[in-house]
C-alpha positions in Angstrom: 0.0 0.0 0.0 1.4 3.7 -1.0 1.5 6.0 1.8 2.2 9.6 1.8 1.5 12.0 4.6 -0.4 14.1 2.3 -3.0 11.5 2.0 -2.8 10.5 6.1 -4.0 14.4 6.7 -7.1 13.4 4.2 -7.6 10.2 6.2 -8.0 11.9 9.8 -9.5 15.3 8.4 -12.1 13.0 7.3 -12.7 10.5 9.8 -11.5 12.7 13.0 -14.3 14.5 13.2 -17.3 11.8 14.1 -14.5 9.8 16.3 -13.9 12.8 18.2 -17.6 13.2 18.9 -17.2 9.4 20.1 -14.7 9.4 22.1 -14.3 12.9 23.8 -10.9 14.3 22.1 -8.8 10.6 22.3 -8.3 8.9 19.2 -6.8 6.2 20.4 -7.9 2.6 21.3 -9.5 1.6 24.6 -8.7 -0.6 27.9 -11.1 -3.0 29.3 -10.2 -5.7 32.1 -12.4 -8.0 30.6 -16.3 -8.1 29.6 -18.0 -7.8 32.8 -15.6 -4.1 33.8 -18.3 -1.2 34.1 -16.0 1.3 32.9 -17.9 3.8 31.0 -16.3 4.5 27.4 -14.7 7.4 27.9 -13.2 6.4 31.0 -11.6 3.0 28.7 -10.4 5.6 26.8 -8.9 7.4 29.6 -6.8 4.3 30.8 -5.1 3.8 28.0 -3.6 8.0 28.2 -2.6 7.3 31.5 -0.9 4.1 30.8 1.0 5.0 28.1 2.4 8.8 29.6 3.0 7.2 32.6 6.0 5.2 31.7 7.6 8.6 30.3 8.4 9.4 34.0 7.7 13.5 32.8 8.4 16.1 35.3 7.4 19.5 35.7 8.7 22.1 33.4 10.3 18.9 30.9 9.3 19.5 27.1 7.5 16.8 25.6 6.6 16.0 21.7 3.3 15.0 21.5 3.9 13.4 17.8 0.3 12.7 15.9 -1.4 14.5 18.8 -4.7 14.3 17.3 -7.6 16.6 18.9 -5.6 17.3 21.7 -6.6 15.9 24.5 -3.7 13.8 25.8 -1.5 16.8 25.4 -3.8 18.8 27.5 -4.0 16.2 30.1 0.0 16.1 30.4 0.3 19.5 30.8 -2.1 19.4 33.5 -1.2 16.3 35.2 2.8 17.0 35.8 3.7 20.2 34.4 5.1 19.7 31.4 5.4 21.7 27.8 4.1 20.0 25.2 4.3 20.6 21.7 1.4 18.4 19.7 2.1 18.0 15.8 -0.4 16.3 12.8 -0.4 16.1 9.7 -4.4 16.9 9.9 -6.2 20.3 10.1 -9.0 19.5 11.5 -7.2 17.8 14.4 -5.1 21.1 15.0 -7.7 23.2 14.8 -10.0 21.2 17.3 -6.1 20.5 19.6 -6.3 24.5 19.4 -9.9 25.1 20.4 -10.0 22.3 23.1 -6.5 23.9 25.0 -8.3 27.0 24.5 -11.1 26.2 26.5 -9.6 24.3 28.9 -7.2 27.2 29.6 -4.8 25.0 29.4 -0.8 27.0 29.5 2.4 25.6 27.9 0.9 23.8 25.0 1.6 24.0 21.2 -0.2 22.9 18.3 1.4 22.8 15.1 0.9 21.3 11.6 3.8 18.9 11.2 5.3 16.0 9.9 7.2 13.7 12.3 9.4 12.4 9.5 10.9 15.9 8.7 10.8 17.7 11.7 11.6 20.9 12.0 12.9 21.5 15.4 16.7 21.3 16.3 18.9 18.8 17.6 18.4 18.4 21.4 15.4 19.8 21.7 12.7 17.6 23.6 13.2 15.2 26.9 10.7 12.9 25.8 8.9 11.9 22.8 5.1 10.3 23.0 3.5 8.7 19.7 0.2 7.6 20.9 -1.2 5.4 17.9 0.8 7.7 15.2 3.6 5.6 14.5 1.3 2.9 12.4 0.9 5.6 9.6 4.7 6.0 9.0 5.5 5.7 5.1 9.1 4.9 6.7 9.5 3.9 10.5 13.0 3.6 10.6 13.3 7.0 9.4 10.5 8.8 11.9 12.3 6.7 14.5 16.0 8.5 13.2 14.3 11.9 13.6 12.2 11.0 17.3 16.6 10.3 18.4 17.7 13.4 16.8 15.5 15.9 18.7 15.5 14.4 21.9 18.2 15.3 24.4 20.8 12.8 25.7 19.0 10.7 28.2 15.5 11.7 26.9 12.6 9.2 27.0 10.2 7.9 24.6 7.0 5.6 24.4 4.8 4.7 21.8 2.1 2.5 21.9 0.8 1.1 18.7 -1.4 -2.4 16.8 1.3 -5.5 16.4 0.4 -8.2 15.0 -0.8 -11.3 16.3 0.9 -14.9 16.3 -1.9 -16.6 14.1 -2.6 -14.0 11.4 -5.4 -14.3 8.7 -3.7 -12.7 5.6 -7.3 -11.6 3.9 -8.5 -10.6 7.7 -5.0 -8.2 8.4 -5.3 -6.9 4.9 -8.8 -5.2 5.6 -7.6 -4.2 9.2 -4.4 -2.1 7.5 -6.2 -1.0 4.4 -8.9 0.7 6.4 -6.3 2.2 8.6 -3.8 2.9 6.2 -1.1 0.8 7.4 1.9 -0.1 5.6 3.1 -2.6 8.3 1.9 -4.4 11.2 5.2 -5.3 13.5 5.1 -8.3 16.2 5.8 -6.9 19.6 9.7 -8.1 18.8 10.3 -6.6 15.4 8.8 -3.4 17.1 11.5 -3.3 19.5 13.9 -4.4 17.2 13.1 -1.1 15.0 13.4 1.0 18.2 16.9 -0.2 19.1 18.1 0.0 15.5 17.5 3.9 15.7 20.0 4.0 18.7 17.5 3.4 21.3 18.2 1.3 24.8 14.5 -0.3 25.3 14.0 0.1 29.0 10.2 -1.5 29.0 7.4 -2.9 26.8 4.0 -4.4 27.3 1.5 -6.7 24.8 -2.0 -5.9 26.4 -4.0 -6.4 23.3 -6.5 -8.9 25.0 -8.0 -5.8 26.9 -7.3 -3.7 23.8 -8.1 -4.7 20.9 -9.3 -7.8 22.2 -12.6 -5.8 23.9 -13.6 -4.3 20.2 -17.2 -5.8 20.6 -17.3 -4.0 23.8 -16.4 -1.2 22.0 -19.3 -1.1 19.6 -21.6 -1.3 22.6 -20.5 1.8 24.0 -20.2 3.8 20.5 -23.9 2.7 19.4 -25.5 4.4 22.1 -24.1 7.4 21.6 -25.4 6.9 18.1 -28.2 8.8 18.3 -26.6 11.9 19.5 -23.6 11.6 16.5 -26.5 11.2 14.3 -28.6 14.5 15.4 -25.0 16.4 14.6 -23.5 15.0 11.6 -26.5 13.4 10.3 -27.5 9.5 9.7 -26.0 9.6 6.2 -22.5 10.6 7.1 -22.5 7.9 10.8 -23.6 5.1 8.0 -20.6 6.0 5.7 -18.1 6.6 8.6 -19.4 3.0 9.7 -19.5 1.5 6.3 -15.5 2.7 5.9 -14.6 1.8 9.3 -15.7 -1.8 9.1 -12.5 -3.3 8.0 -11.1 -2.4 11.5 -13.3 -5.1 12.8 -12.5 -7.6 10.3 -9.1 -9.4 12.7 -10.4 -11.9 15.1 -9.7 -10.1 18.3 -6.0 -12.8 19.0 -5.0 -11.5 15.5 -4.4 -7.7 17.0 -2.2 -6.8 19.6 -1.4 -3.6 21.2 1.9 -3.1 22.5 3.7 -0.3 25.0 7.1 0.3 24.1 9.1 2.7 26.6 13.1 3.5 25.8 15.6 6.4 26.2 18.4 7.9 24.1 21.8 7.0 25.5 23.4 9.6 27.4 
């Protein structure tokens, strides 16, 4: 599949908006202990931001890149949480002009929004102490080279976690094809060749986690919570445009749930 970043800002500008609605600013995947948890969605949602900033270790007055930060909630809740100065970057309008209005109203201080793409960034050497890449990482035309540039800009010592789909250890070919065409993948690492890419950029991987069971294993869960909030996506964007956001998005369902993992991968740049 041909990737360019030019055609991920088209992907999220056009999707982004209804998922948004959905899942209150975080684009990202869910967290579920199993079936029976009464975790309301948004709170699922929640997990999984404090999971994955928590291994950074940030601390107040640290400068973190917040790299695919989508509609800006995650970096909003960092900046809050311990302190730090973000900067969020996407290739997608809409998401930095919702990441805008959303710190906005939060009156949230220290946080930048900026149109960007994390393969060519613009800033200097040495510039960040950590690096987050919630979920962005997947749409990478070339990981090893957004990986090259994550090293560049972070200081000696400097953190960074991603968290991202892997694929499974029994993978359906025709399944995986429909999950990464409707998402725009051009791979789908296992867990190790994740953290073999991360080390090949220079990287020391300090900690990693497979929790896709409660991930992307709860997707049915996940369609429970999204259809009733249905009606209310509906009475804004209209029935037409929730049937052909669902209509495009069904591929995503299409893995059996032990075909899609989700790992957390935490390193640092050597000092």
């Amino acid at each position: 599949m041909t990737i360019d970043p030019a055609g991920i800002g088209e992907h999220y500008d056009e999707r982004s908006p209804i998922e948004d609605e959905i899942r209150d600013g975080q684009l990202h995947m869910w967290y579920w202990y199993d079936r029976e948890d009464p975790a309301p969605l948004t709170e699922a949602l929640h997990r999984i931001t404090r999971k994955v900033t928590a291994t950074l270790g940030l601390r107040a007055d640290e400068h973190l890149l917040d790299a695919g930060c989508g509609p800006g909630e995650t970096a909003i809740y960092v900046a809050k949480e311990f302190g730090a100065k973000v900067t969020g970057i996407s290739v997608s309008g809409f998401e930095i002009d919702k990441a805008n209005e959303r710190a906005a109203a939060a009156g949230a201080e220290g946080v930048d929004f900026e149109y960007g793409d994390f393969a060519e960034l613009s800033y200097p050497d040495n510039t960040f102490d950590a690096v987050l890449a919630l979920e962005s990482l997947q749409n990478a035309v070339d990981l090893g080279q957004v990986l090259d540039e994550f090293f560049r800009v972070l200081r000696p010592g400097g953190r960074i976690t991603f968290s991202d789909f892997s694929r499974g250890r029994d993978g359906d070919p025709a399944r995986l094809a429909k999950f990464m065409t409707t998402l725009k993948l051009a791979e789908l690492p296992s867990l190790e060749q994740w953290v073999r890419l991360t080390e090949a950029a220079g990287f020391v991987v300090e900690e990693f986690t497979q929790c896709g069971p409660r991930v992307y294993g709860m997707k049915a869960k996940y369609l429970e919570e999204a259809m009733h909030r249905r009606e209310g996506i509906a009475a804004k964007f209209g029935d037409s445009a929730v049937t052909d956001f669902s209509r495009k998005n069904i591929g995503f369902y299409a893995p059996r749930k032990d075909q899609v993992g989700y790992v957390i991968i935490s390193a640092r740049k050597p000092y």
